[in-house]
N, C-alpha and C positions, 0 to 999 in steps of 0.2 A: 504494500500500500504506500503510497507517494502523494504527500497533497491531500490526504482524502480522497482520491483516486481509487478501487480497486481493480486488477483487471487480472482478466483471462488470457493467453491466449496459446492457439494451441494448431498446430498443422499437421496433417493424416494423405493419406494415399486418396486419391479420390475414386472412389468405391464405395457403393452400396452398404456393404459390412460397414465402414467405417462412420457413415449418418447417424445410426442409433448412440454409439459409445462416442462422439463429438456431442449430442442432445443430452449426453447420462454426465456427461462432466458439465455441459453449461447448466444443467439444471442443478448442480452441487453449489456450484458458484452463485449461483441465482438464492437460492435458498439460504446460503451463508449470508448474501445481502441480508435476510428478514425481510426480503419482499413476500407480501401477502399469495397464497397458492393461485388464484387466478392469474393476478402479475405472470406470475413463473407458468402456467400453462398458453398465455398469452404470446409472449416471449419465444418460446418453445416451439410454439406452433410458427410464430413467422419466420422466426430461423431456421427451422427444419422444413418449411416449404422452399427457403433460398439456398440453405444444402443443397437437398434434392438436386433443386434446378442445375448447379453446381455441377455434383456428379454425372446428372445426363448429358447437358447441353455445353461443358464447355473443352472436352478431348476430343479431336480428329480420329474416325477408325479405331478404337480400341488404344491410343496412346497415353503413356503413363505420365500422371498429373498430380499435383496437388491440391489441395483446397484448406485456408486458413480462417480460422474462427478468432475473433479479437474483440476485446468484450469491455466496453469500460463505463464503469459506475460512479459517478459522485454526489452531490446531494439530490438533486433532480432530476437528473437525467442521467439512461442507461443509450450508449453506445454499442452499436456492434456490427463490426465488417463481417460478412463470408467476402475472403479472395478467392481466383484460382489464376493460373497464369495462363489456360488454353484459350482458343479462338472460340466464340460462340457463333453455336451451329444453329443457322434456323431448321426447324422441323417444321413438317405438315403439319395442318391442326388434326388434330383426330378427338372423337367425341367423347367427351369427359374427360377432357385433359386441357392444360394450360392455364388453370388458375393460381397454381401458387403465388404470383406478384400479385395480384388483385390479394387472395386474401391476407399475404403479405403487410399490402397498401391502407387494408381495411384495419388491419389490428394498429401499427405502429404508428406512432406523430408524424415518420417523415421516410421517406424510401428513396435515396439516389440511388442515382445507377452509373459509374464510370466501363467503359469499355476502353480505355484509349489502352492499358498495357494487361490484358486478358482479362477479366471481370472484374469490380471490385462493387459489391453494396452494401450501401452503407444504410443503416436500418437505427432509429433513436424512437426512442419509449419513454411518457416522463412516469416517474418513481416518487418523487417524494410524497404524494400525498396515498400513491398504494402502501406503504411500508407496513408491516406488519408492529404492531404496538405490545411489548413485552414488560409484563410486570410483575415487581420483584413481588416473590411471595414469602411473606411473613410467619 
């Protein structure tokens, strides 16, 4: 912790397997905040929709990639990048599929989007008035 700052962060193969145990360590992180369980399934859900995306959409033919999780919390506001360094691939639409940014866009305050050096989004959620309120018992 730095400033009141705390952060995350954390880089994995990009791979399917690796979505679930990136979401089980941000939600440890999340939880240590004392942010209230909704907060954290809120959170959860929009970063594990921008994984995703992540993992499908941004390696050529089966090429090995990364994707980066970067998490940072201070009194009011919760930051969080997914990177990854590959090119993003458009795909066809195909029927019930392609909402992750929308529900992404719907849960969090603010959703960029950089492509200029392979993906980087950047996703902010405000916190202070979720926090979860802990008292001492007597």
């Amino acid at each position: 912790m730095d400033d009141g700052v705390a952060e995350l962060r954390m880089t994995r193969t990009a791979a399917r397997a690796n979505v679930r145990p990136m979401r089980h360590a941000l939600r440890s992180f999340l939880e240590a905040l004392e942010l209230a369980p909704d907060t954290v399934d809120d959170v959860l859900t929009a970063v594990g929709e921008v994984l995703a995306n992540a993992v499908e959409h941004a390696y050529v033919d089966g090429a090995a990639g990364s994707v980066e999780i970067h998490a940072r919390a201070g009194q009011a506001i919760l930051a969080v990048d997914v990177r990854d360094s590959g090119r993003y691939i458009e795909r066809s639409e195909r029927a019930g599929r392609g909402f992750g940014l929308r529900i992404a866009r719907a849960i969090a305050r603010s959703v960029e989007i950089d492509r200029s050096r392979g993906t980087q989004v950047h996703l902010s959620f405000d916190i202070d008035q979720r926090r979860r309120r802990i008292r001492a018992v007597k």
